[in-house]
C-alpha positions as CSV (number, residue, x, y, z in Angstrom):
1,X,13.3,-0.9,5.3
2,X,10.9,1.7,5.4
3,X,7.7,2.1,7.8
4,X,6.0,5.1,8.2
5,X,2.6,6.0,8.6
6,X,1.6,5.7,5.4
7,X,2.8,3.9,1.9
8,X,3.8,7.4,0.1
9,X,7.7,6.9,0.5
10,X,7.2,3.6,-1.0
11,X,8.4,4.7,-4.5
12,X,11.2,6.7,-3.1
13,X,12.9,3.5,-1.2
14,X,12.4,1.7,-4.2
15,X,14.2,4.0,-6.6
16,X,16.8,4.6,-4.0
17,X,17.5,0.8,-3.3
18,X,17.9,0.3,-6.6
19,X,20.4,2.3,-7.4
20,X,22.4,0.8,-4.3
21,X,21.5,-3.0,-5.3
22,X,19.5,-3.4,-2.3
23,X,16.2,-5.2,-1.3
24,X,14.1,-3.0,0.4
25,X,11.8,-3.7,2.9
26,X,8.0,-2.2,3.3
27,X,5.4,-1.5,6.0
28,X,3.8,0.7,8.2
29,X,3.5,1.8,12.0
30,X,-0.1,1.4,12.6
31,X,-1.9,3.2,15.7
32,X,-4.1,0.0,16.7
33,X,-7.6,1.0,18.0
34,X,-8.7,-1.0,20.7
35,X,-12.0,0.0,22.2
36,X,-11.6,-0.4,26.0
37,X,-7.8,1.2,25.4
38,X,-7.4,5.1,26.2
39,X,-4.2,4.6,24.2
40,X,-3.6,3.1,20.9
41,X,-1.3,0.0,20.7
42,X,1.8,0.9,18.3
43,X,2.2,-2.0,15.9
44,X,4.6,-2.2,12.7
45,X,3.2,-4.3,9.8
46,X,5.4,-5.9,7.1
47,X,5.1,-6.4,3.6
48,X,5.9,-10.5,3.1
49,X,4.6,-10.8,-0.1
50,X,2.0,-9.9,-3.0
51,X,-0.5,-10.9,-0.6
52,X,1.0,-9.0,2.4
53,X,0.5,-5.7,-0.2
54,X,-3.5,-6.4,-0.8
55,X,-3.9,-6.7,2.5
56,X,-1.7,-3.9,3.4
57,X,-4.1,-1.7,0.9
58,X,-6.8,-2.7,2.4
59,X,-5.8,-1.5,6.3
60,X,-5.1,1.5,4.9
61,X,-7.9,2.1,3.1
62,X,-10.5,2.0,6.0
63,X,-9.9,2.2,10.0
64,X,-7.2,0.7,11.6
65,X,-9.4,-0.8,14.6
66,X,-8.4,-3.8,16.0
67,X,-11.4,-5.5,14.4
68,X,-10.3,-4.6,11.0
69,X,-6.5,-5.0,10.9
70,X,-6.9,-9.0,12.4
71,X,-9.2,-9.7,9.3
72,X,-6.1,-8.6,6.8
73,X,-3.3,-10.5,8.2
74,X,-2.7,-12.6,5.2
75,X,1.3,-12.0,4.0
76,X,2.0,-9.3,6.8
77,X,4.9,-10.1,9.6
78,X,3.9,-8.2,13.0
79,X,6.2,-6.2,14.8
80,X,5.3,-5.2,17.5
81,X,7.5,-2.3,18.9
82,X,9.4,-2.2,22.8
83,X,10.5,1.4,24.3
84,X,8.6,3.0,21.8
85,X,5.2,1.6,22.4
86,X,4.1,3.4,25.2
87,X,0.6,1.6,25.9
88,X,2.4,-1.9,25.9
89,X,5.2,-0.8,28.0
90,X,2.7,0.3,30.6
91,X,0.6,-2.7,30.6
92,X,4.1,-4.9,30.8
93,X,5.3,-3.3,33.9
94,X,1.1,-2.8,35.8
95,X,-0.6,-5.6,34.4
96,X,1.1,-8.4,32.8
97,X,-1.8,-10.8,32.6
98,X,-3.5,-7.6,30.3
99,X,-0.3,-7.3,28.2
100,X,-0.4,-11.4,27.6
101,X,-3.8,-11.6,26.5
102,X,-3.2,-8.6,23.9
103,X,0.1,-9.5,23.1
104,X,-1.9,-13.1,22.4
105,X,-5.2,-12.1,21.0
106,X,-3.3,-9.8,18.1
107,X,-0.5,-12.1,17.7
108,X,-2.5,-15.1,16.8
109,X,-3.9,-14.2,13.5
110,X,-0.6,-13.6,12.5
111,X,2.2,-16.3,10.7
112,X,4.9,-14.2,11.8
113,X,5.4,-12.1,14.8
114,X,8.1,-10.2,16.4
115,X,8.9,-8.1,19.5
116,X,10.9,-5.1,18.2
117,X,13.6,-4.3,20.7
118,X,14.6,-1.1,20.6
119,X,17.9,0.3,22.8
120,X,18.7,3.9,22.8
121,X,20.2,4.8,26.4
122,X,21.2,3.0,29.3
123,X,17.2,3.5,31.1
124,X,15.9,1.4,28.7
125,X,17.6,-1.3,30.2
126,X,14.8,-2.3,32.6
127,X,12.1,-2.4,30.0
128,X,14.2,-4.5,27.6
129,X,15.3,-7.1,30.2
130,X,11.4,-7.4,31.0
131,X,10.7,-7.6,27.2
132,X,12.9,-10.3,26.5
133,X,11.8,-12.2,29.4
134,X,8.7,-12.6,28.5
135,X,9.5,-13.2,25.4
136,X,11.0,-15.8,26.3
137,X,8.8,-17.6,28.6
138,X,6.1,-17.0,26.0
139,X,8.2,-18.4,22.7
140,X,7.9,-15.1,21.0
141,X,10.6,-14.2,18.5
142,X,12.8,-10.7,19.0
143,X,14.4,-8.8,16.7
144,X,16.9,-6.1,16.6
145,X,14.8,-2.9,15.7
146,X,15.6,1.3,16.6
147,X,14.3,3.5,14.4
148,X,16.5,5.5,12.1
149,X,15.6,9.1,11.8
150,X,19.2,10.1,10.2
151,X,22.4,8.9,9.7
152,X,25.1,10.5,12.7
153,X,24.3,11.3,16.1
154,X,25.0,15.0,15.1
155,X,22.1,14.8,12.0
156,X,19.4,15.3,15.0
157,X,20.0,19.0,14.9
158,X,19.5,19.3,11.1
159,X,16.0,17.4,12.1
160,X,15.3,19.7,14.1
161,X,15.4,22.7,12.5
162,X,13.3,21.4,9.6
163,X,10.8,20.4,11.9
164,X,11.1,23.6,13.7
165,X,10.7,25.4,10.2
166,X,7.3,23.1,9.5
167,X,5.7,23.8,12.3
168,X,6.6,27.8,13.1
169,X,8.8,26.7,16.0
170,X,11.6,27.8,17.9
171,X,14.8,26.4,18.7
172,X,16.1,26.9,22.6
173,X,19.2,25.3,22.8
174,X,21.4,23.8,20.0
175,X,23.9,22.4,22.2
176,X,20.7,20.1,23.8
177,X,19.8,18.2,20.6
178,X,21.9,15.1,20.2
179,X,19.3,12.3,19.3
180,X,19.7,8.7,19.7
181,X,18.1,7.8,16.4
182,X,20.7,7.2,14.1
183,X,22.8,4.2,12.6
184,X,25.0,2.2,15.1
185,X,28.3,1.1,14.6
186,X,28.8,-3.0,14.2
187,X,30.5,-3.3,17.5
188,X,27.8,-1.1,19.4
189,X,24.8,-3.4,17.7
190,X,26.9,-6.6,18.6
191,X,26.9,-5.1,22.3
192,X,23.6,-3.9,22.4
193,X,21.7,-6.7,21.2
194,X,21.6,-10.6,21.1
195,X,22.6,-12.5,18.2
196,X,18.9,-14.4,17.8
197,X,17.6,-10.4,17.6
198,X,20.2,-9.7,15.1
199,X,20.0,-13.0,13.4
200,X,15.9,-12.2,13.1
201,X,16.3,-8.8,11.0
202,X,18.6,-11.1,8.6
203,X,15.5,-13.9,8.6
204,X,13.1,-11.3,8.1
205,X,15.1,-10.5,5.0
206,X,15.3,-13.5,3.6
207,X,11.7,-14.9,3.6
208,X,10.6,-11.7,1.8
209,X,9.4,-12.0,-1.7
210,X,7.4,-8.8,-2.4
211,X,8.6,-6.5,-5.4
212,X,7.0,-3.2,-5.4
213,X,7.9,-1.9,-9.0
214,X,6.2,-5.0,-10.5
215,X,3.3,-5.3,-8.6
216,X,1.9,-1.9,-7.4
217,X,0.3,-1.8,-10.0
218,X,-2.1,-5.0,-10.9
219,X,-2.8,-5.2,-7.1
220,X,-4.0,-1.8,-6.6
């Protein structure tokens, strides 16, 4: 799947799941405005189908204020990200009435909605335990998703020194940079993560019906 910021890569994935035979998945991380927030909520919004892609446009197109992104749900699965998601993780652990009634008041104009649970060292523990309870006491669904930034552990370097070269930077220590972004091995997701989290990505899969090479463009 792809979700970045914006729906440029879009073509890319496409050709490149192609030529594996794969069905590729769109969205994008959106920085939700919120007005009484000092911090924008993190949300990931999925392409479901045709309709998911108008609306999709049409978030992109203007703000991304709360306001704005609830009245363009139609088609769009909501994913709402864990360790990543600063803003949420700090309303979980100070103020867990504030986190329910956003968690509720975005997640209700939605069909489908997800907590993303994210697992990258052994601190992240605390948060995910609190996460998945109150998932569950709330009946949320959860769903197995870390980013992936490159492929090996060791590809964090090479990263690095492109973004180092993009932004006029400096490198101090090779030997520091050892990222936890890349792609798990079967055993270590199995370990990591429950089978209903891992059993959501494959759900997720199924019920999409979007194809973005036949209908970019008589939607756009």
């Amino acid at each position: 799947s792809c979700c970045d910021d914006n729906m440029y890569a879009f073509p890319i994935l496409n050709a490149q799941c192609k030529k594996k035979q794969i069905t590729p998945i769109f969205g994008i991380n959106i920085d939700l405005k919120v007005d009484y927030l000092n911090t924008p909520l993190k949300i990931c919004l999925f392409i479901k189908n045709d309709a998911g892609y108008y609306s999709l446009c049409k978030i992109i197109n203007s703000d991304r204020s709360f306001k704005n992104v609830i009245s363009n749900t139609n088609g769009l699965i909501l994913i709402i990200p864990t360790i990543s998601n600063e803003e949420f993780s700090y309303l979980l652990i100070n103020d867990e009435d504030g986190f329910t009634h956003h968690v509720f008041e975005l997640s209700k104009h939605f069909e489908d909605t997800y907590f993303g649970i994210e697992y990258y060292q052994k601190s992240n523990k605390e948060f995910i335990n609190r996460y998945r309870e109150f998932a569950s006491k709330h009946n949320y669904l959860k769903v197995c998703f870390p980013k992936h930034r490159y492929i090996n552990k060791s590809d964090a370097l090479s990263l690095e020194i492109l973004n180092a070269i993009k932004n006029d930077n400096r490198i101090s220590s090779k030997d520091d940079i050892n990222g936890p972004y890349y792609f798990l091995k079967e055993h270590a997701i199995n370990t990591l993560y429950t089978k209903d989290e891992i059993q959501n990505t494959f759900n997720i899969a199924k019920s999409i019906s979007f194809y973005f090479a036949s209908k970019r463009g008589s939607l756009l």
